[in-house]
N, C-alpha and C positions, 0 to 999 in steps of 0.2 A: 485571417491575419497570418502572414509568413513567419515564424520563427528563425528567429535569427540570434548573433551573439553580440552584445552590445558592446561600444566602443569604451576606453576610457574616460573619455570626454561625455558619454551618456552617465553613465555609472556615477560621477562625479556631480552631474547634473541631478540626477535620481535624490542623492544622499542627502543633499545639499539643500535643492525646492521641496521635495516630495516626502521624502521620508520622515517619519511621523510615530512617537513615542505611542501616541495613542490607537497605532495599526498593532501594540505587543497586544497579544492575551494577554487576559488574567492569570492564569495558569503560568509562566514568562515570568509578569511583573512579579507578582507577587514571592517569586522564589528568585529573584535574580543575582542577586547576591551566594547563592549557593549553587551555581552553576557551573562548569566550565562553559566558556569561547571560544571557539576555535575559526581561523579565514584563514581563505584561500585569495592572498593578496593579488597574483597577477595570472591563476588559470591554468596553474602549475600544481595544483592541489591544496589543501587543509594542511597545510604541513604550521599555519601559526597556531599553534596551541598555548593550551594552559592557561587561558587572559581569565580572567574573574574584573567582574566590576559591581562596586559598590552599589552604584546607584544610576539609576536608566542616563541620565545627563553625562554620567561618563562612558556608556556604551554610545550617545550619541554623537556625544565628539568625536570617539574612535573612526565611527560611520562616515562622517564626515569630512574626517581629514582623510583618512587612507581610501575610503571611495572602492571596497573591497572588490572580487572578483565574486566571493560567495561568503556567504556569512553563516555560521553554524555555534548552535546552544544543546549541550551535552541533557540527555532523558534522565539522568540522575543526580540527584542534589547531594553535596560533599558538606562536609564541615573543612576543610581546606581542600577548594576548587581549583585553586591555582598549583596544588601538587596533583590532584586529581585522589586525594588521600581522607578518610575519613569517610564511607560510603554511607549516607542516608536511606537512600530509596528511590526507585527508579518507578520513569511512567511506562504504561507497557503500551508499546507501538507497535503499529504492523503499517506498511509501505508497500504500496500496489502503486507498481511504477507502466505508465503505460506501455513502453516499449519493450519492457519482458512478456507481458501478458502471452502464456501459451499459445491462445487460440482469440484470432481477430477477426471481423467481417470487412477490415479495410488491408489495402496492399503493403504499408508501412513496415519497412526492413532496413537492416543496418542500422538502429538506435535513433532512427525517426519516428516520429509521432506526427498525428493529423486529431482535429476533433474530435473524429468519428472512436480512437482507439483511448482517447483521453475521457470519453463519454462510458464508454464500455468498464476503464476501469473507476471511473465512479459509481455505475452499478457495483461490481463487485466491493467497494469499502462500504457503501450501504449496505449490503447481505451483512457482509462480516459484523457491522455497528449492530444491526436488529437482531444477529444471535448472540450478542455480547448483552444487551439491554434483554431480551427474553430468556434467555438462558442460564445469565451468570446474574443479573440483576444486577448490570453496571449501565451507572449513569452520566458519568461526569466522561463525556467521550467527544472529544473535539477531533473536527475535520480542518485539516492543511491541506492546500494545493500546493504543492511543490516546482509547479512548472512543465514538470513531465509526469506527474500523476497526483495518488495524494499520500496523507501521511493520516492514519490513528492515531489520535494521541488522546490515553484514558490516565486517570488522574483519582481513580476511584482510590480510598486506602488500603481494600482490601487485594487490590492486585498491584500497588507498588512496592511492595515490599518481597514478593516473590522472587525466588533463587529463577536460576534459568533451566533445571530442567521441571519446575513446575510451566515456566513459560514457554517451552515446546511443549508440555502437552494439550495448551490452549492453541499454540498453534493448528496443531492438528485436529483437533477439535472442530475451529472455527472452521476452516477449510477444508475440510473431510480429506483429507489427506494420510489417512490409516484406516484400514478396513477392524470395525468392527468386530466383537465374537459374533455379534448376534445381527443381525442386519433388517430381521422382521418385523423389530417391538415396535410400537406407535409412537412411543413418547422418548423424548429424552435421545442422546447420541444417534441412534438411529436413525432419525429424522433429518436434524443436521445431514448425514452421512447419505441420505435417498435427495435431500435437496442439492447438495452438494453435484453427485456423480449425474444427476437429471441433466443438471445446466451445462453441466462439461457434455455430456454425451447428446444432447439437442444440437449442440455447435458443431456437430464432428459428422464429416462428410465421408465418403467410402474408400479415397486415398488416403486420411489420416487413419478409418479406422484398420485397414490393413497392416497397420505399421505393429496392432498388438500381434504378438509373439502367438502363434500357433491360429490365428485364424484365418481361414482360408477366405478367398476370394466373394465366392458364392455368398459364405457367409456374411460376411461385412458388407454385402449388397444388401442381402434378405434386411439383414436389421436398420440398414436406412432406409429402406421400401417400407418398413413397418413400426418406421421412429416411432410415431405417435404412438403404435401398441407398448411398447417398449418401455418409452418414456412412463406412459400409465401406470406399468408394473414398479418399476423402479421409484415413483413417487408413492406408490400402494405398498411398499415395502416388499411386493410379493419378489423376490429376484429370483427367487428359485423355479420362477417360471420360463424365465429365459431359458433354461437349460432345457426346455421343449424344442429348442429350437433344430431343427437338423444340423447335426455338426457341432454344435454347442455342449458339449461334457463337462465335467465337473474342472478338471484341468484349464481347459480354455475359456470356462466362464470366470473362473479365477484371475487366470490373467486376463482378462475382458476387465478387471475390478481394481486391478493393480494398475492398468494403464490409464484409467480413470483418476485414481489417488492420485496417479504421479504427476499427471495434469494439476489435478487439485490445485498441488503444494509450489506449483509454479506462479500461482496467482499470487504471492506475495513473497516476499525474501524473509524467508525464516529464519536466517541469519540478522536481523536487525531486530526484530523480535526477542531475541535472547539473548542480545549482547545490553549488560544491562549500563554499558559507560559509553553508549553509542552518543555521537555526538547528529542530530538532524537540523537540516536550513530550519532557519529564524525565523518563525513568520514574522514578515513585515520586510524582510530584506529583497535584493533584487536578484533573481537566477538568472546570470548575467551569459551563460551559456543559450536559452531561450529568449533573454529579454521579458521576462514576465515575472511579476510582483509573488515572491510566498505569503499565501495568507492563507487565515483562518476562512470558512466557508460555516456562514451562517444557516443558510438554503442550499443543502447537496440538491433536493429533486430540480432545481432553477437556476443551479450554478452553469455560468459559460464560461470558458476562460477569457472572455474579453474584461471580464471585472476586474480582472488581473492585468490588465495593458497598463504599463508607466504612461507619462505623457510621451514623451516620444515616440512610442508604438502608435499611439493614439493619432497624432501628428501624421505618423507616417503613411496613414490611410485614407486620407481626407483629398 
């Protein structure tokens, strides 16, 4: 299905037959009233702010009459949401957006996206979801499609209340995007940290690995010649075996480890993560930039984005 940005006249169409109180989460309804609103009425940006509404039948009329461009519900609940003043607690979100994604198996550039790159970062919010529910022992963690990737959004109590620089350290955390003191131990951050730099470094071919800082040619051959050894060690914890390698010293396996992290931390915007008055698309609304429905994703392993086609998309293919 081509990606496209849909007309006034669709948008209008969309709010109007299609859109549906019953597409909000729970997590949505149930706090809506302590939210801010924010739309981007004609594609110009979120510059309407501030809206609070009472009760879903007046967000739907809003929907309806003005026929938005994008429609956005702030991750933190206020006791006055229309000043943006009175801070509750915030959900803690992470955004794997597909067309940042570091490293692709498809040719998509310049802030396009295809399937194949919109699949890839649905793997990666399922990694992040499994060491959030194994690790931290969070449950209440809902998946967004956003249109161009997806959205986290967790709701547990014990991580909405969190300042932000407790929230970057779970960013880096999730995403092994900081090296470790210890990088050997079996259990715990370490593991994380060997799963992490594995799936970066399995993607990474001999002109990207060149790019780290002091390693030579020969080098970043050998070790795609001998991924799978590599790979093994790195999931074994053993990394200090790399440094067997000819050419490979303490320095340059260092940066071998940094340019891994820095990939890592590309995998999601750790900026939206720690902004705790961030405002993200509605699920249920239309991203009128793709043409494709925000919604909640019951089935990440079986999600396609065609579930996501308004009728007009749908139309458009027949």
């Amino acid at each position: 299905m081509q990606l496209r940005e849909s007309t006034p006249e669709e948008r209008r169409r969309f709010y109007v037959d299609e859109w549906s109180k019953h597409d909000l989460p729970d997590f949505i309804l149930h706090t809506l009233s302590l939210r801010e609103f924010g739309f981007d009425l004609d594609g110009s940006g979120p510059s309407h702010r501030y809206n609070q509404f009472m009760t879903v039948e007046q967000l739907a009329e809003f929907l309806r009459n003005r026929a938005p461009h994008a429609a956005y519900a702030s991750v933190a609940l206020y006791e006055q949401p229309s000043m943006r003043k009175g801070w509750l607690k915030s959900e803690l979100v992470f955004d794997v957006d597909a067309k940042d994604l570091p490293l692709k198996n498809c040719s998509c550039s310049g802030g396009n996206i295809c399937e194949q790159c919109l699949d890839e970062a649905r793997k990666v919010a399922i990694q992040f979801a499994e060491t959030m529910r194994s690790d931290l022992d969070l449950h209440n963690i809902n998946f967004v499609y956003s249109g161009r990737g997806f959205h986290i959004r967790v709701t547990d109590e014990a991580v909405m209340a969190l300042e932000q620089t407790e929230r970057a350290q779970l960013v880096e955390y999730i995403t092994g995007s900081i090296i470790p003191a210890d990088v050997t131990i079996a259990m715990g951050y370490s593991r994380v940290f060997r799963e992490r730099i594995a799936r970066t470094f399995e993607s990474l071919n001999e002109q990207r690995l060149s790019q780290v800082r002091g390693l030579r040619k020969g080098l970043a051959q050998r070790l795609v010649e001998e991924k799978e050894k590599v790979l093994a060690a790195m999931r074994r914890g053993r990394l200090q075996e790399l440094e067997g390698f000819e050419g490979m010293g303490p320095k340059t396996f260092r940066q071998l480890l940094e340019f891994l992290t820095r990939l890592n931390s590309e995998f999601t915007d750790g900026k939206v993560t720690i902004d705790t008055k961030r405002i993200l698309r509605l699920p249920s609304s239309l991203h009128s930039g793709v043409s494709m429905k925000c919604m909640v994703v019951r089935d990440m392993e079986h999600f396609s984005p065609e579930q996501a086609a308004p009728k007009f998309m749908r139309e458009q293919v027949r």
